[in-house]
N, C-alpha and C positions, 0 to 999 in steps of 0.2 A: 414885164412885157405883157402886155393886152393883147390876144389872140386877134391877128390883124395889122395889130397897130407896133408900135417903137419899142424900143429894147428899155429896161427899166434901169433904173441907177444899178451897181453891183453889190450883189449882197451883204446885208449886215447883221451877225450872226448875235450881235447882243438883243436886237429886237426881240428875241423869241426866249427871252431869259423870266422864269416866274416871280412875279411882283404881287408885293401884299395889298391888296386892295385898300385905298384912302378911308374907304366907307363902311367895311368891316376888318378888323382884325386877323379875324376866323377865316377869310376867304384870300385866294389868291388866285391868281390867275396870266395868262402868258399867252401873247401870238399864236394862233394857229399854224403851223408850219407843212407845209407843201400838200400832200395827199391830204392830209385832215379837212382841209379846206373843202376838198370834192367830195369829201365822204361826208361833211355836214348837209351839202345841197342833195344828198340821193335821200329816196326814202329809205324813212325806217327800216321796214323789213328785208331791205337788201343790206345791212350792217354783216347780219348774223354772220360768225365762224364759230364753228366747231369742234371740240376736241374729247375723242372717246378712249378708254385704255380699260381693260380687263388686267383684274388684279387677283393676286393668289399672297395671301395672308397663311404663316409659318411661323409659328403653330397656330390654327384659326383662334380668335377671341369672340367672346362676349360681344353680344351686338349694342349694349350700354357703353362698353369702352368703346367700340369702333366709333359709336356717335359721337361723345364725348371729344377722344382725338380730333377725329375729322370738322368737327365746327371748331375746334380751338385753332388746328392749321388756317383755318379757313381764313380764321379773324387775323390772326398772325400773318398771314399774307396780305392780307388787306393794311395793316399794318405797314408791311413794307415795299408793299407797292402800289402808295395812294392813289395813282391812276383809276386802279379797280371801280374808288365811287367819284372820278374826276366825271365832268361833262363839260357838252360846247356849248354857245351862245354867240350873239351874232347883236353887232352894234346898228345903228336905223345907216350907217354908212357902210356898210357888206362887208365890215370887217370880223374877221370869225376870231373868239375866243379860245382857249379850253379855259376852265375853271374847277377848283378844287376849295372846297368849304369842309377843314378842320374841325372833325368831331369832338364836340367839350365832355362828353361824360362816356361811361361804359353804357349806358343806356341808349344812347345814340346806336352804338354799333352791333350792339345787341339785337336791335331792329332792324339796322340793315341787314346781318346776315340772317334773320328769320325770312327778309321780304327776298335771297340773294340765295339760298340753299336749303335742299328737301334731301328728307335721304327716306328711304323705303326700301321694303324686301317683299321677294318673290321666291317662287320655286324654277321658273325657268329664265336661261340667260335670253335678254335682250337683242334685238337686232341695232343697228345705226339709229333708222327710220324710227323706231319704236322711243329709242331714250332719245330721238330729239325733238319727238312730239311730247313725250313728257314733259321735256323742260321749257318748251314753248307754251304748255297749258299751265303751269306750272307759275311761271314767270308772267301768266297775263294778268292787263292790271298795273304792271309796274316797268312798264317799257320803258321809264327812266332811267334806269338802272340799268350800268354797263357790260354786267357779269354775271352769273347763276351758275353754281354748283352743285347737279346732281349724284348723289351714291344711290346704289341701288347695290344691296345683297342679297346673293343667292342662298337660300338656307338651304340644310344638310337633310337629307331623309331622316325623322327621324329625330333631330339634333339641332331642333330651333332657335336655340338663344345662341350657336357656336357659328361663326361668321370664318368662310374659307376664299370665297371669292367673291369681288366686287368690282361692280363696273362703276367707272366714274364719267360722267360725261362736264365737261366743262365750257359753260356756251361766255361771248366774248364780241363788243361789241366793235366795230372794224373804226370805229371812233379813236379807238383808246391801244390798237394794238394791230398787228397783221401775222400774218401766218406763224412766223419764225415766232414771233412776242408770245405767240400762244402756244408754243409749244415748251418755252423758257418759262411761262406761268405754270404747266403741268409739273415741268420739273420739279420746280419750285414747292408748288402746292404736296407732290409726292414725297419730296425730301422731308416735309416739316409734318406730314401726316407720321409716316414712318418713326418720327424722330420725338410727337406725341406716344405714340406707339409704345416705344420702346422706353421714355422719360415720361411717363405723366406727370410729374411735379417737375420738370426741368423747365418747362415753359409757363410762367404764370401770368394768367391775365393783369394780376395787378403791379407789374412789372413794366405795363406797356404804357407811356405817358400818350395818350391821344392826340392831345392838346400840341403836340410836335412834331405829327406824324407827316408834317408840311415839308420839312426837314429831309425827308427821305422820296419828295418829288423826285424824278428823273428828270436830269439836265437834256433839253433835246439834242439831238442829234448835227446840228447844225454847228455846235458849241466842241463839239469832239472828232469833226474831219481832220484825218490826215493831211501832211502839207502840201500833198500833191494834187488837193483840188482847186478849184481855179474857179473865180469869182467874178473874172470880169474881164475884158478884151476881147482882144479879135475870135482867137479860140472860140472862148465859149457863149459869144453871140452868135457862130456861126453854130454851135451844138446846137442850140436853143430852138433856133429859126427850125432846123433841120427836124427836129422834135415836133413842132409844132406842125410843120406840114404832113409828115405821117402820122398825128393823132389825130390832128382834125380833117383830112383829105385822103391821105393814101388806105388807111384802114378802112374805110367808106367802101373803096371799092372791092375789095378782098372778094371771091366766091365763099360762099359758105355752103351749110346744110338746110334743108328745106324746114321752112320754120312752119308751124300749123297754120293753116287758111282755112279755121272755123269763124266765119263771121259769126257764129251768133253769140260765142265768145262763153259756151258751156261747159268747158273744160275748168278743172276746180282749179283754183290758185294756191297750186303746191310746190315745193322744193323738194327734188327729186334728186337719187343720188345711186350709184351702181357701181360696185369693185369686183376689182379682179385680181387678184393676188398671186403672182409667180412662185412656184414652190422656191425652195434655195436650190436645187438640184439645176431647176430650169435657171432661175437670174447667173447661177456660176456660171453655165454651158455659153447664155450671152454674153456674159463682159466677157469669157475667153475668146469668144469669136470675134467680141468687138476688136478686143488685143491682137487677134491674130489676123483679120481680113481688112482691117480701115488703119491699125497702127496705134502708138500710145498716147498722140494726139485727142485722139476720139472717147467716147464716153458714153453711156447709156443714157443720160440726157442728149447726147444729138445723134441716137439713133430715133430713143422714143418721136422726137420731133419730126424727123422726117419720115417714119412708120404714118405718122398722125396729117402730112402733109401729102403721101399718095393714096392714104384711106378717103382724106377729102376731095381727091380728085379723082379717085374713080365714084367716089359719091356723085360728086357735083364736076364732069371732066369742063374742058375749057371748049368755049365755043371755038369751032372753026371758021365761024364768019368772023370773029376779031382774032383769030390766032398770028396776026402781024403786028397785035399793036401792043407795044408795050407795057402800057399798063396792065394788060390781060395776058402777061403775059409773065406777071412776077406778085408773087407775094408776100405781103408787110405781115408779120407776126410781132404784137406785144412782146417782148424780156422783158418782165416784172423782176428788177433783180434785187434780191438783199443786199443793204447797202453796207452792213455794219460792218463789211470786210473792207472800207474806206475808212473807218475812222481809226482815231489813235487811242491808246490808255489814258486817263488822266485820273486826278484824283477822285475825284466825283465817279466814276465811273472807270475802274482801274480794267475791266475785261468786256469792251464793248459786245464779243461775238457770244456772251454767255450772260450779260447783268441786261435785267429787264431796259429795253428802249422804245419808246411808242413808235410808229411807223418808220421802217425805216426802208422806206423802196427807193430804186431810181429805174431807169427807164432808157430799155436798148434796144431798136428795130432786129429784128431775125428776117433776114432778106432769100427768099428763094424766085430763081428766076429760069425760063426757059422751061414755063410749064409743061407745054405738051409732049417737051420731051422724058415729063415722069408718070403722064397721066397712064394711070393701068386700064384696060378694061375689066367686065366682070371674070373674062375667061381667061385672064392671064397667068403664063405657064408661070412654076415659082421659080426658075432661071429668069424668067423676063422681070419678075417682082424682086427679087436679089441684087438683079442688076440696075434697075433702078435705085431700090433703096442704097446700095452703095454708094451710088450720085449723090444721092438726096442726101446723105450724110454726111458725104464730103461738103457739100455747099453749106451744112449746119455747122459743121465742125470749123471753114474758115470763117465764120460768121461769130462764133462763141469765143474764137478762139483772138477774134478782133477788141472784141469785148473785154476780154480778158487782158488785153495790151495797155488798152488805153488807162493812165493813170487816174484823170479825173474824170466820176458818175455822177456824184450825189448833186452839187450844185445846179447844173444844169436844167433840171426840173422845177426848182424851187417855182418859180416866176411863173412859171408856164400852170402849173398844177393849183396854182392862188388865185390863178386869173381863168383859169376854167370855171373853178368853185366858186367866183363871182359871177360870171356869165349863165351858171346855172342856177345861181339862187336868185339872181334878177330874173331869169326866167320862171322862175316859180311863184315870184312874188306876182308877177305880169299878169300869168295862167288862170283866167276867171272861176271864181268856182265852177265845183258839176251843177252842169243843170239839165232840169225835165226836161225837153224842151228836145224836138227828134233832130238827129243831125244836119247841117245846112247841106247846101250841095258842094259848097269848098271844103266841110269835113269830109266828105264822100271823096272826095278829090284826093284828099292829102291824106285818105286810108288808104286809096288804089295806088298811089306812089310808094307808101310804106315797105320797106325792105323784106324780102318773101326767102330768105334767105340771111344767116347769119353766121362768121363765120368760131370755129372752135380756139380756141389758146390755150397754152401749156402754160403750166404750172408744174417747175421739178423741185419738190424739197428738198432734196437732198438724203443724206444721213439722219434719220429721227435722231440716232445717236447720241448726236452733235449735241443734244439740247435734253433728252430725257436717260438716263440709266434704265440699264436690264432690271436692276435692283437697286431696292433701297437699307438700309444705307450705301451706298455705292460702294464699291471696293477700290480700297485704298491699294498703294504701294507697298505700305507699312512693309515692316520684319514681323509683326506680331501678328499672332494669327487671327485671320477677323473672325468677325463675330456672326452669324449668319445670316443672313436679309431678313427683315421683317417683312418686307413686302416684295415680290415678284412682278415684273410688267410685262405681259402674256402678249398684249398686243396696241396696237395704236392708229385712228381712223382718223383722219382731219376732212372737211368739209365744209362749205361758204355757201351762203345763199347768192344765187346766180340772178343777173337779168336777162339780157335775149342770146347772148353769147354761152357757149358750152365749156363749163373749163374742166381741162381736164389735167388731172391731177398727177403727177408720179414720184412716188416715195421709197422709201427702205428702209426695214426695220428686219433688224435680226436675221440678215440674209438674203432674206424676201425681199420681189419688189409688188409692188400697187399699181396698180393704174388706174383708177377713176375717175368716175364722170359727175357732172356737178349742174342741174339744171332746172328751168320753171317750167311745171308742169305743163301749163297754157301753152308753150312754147312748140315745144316739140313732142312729137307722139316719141314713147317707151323705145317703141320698138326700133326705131331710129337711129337712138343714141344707144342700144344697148348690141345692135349690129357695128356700129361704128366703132365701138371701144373695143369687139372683139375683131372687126377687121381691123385696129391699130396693133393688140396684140398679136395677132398672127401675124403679121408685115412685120414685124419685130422680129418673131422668129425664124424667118426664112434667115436672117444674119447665120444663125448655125448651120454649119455644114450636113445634109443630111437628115439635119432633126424634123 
């Protein structure tokens, strides 16, 4: 389907299966499939995602072994998740690739992970901000490359060659993978450090045939849907179309937050990022009250949501001169949802919701309507804020909980998100170079039109759980008694490079919930987005009784 235009033939899931290239051996390559497509036509620097975790090493080692492990895992993952050095490419007919070129020697890959992983020590732990400007200076020079693994340890007073704690930050290009993929990379990456660790001779390089590593592709996602998705008919022409209108029209008009009106446009171009972290004390007292005041329908994702939906309206409340019309009068919110709870087992891919898969979203409107009847002012009492946010959670909750009904996600998208990513890379091909040359008066025109205002979207990850271990080696069921972690994992930060949109993030790990914010500097002033994220948590916790 062409944004616009007629519905496409119904999909077929062999197109997107990896083939050995005629022209070399060593290379193969496979359809781009659904998101990939739009994520080839964005720039560069908006790919990035993020993933940080603070580690406690038991009994601490030698900082020779710690290297030694950690580049062996590293290769070892590369290994078995050839993706890591896959890329895209794009035919003179706007059809997007991915491609993977089979390393023939150890020397091959020996250079990738030199140009692909730094490790360093310091005396003081790191902030987010800090290890992802590392890896971003680090990494420049070779923006080809899909992935980069930063260590950094912290040495001991004292006790320099003895390594106790180490931060990992693990950066991840939105080409090759998306939130959940990079969190199932960390795991991954953790278990086989751990596991160098603890076997230094159990893994050996020359054990790993390269020259095969083609073998251990991941089958896309399109190849392992459950049978309950649905590919063609009435149905899901009428998804499609409905998709297409709220992507390209209904989110257009959303209120949002007030974006910077610096013309002179001096603000640095930086990616910006702010958390807030729920003690476990605080996240228990929430979900009890979630349980106990909205029911066991409801859920701290569709509180957060509507916490985050009357922060932006008394940010930004609704005008009264259109408070009849109803476009102004309801709000379309992105569901980015992870798909892989669609697919089935197969043999290629025996546990889809844990074995590495490159993108795998689809895509569900979050509908809130009858705005002014949630918008708060500044001076609203927290009975008036409570009983809004109850509303507001009730309208999330039959919203998610619609979501959750419907049997078939993942197809739906496919057509629509291929055919974006061509509309945008022919736009880009169109888009004349920069030139000197001072703006016309139709540029002046179509700055003053530019949206002055944009609006924020949730992002709930869920359970970190789901995807990384407290410890490594994990603990078994076993009757025998285990053996004790070699490695510990203290803590866990994720974050995306943002465009005009603020996302905000909410996770759980070890109790704790997160809430952060995710955004470009130029965009919006600090102060903004860091009032915002603390009016969404406090509207959060009016749900407790008394707290």
């Amino acid at each position: 389907m062409v944004p616009g235009g007629a519905i496409l033939s119904p999909l077929n899931p062999s197109f997107y299966s990896w083939r050995q290239s005629p022209l070399s051996p060593s290379q193969w390559h496979r359809l781009a499939l659904s998101n990939e497509c739009m994520w080839f036509s964005r720039p560069k620097d908006l790919h990035s995602l993020f993933i940080c975790t603070l580690i406690t090493l038991k009994p601490p080692i030698h900082r020779p072994t710690l290297t030694s492990a950690a580049s062996l895992a590293w290769q070892i993952l590369r290994f078995q998740v050839p993706e890591l050095a896959a890329d895209a490419t794009c035919t003179e007919d706007g059809a997007v690739y991915m491609q993977y070129l089979t390393p023939q020697s150890q020397v091959e890959v020996d250079a990738w992970a030199d140009r692909t992983s730094h490790f360093e020590t310091g005396r003081e732990v790191l902030d987010f901000k800090e290890l992802r400007a590392n890896v971003l200076l680090k990494k420049r020079g070779h923006d080809s490359d899909q992935t980069f693994l930063l260590l950094y340890s912290q040495t001991r007073e004292g006790k320099d060659d003895l390594v106790e704690n180490v931060q990992v930050m693990l950066y991840a290009d939105h080409q090759v993978t998306d939130g959940t993929g990079l969190k199932i990379l960390l795991g991954k990456y953790l278990f086989l450090l751990a596991s160098a660790l603890q076997k230094p001779a159990g893994i050996q390089q020359d054990e790993v045939k390269w020259s095969e590593s083609y073998k251990n592709l991941s089958t896309p996602w399109i190849q392992h849907m459950n049978d309950n998705q649905v590919t063609s008919g009435p149905e899901y022409e009428e998804t499609v179309t409905r998709n297409q209108d709220i992507i390209l029209n209904k989110l257009k008009l959303n209120p949002g937050l007030p974006l910077s009106q610096n013309t002179q446009n001096t603000r640095p171009a930086s990616q910006e990022t702010h958390f807030i972290t729920l003690s476990q004390v605080n996240t228990s007292a929430i979900l009890q009250a979630i349980k106990n005041v909205l029911g066991p329908s409801s859920n701290i994702t569709h509180l957060c949501h509507a916490a985050m939906v009357l922060a932006l309206l008394r940010a930004c409340p609704p005008s009264s001169s259109s408070s009849s019309s109803p476009a102004a009068q309801t709000l379309y919110f992105p569901c980015w949802l992870n798909g892989r709870r669609y697919l089935k087992s197969t043999p290629t891919c025996p546990s889809p919701k844990a074995n590495y898969i490159p993108i795998c979203l689809s895509f569900a409107p979050i509908i809130f309507t009858n705005l002014t009847e949630l918008a708060l002012s500044s001076t609203a009492s927290r009975d008036e804020i409570r009983k809004k946010l109850i509303k507001a959670c009730c309208m999330a909750t039959k919203q998610y909980i619609g979501i959750r009904e419907r049997k078939s996600m993942l197809p739906e998208c496919v057509n629509l998100f291929e055919d974006i990513g061509r509309m945008m890379l022919l736009t880009k091909k169109q888009k004349p170079p920069d030139s000197t040359e001072p703006p016309s008066k139709d540029d002046i025109k179509t700055s003053q039109r530019s949206p002055k205002t944009a609006e924020p979207f949730l992002l709930s990850d869920g359970l970190t759980e789901q995807y990384i271990s407290h410890s490594y080696p994990p603990s078994t069921s076993s009757t025998t008694l285990p053996s004790p972690p070699t490695l510990t994992v203290r803590t866990i930060h994720v974050a995306a490079h943002a465009e005009r949109n603020l996302i905000v993030r909410m996770s759980s790990w070890r109790g704790s919930t997160t809430i952060s914010g995710e955004w470009r500097g130029e965009d919006y002033e600090e102060g903004v987005v860091v009032r915002f994220l603390g009016d969404v948590v406090g509207i959060m916790g009016v749900i407790v009784e008394g707290g």
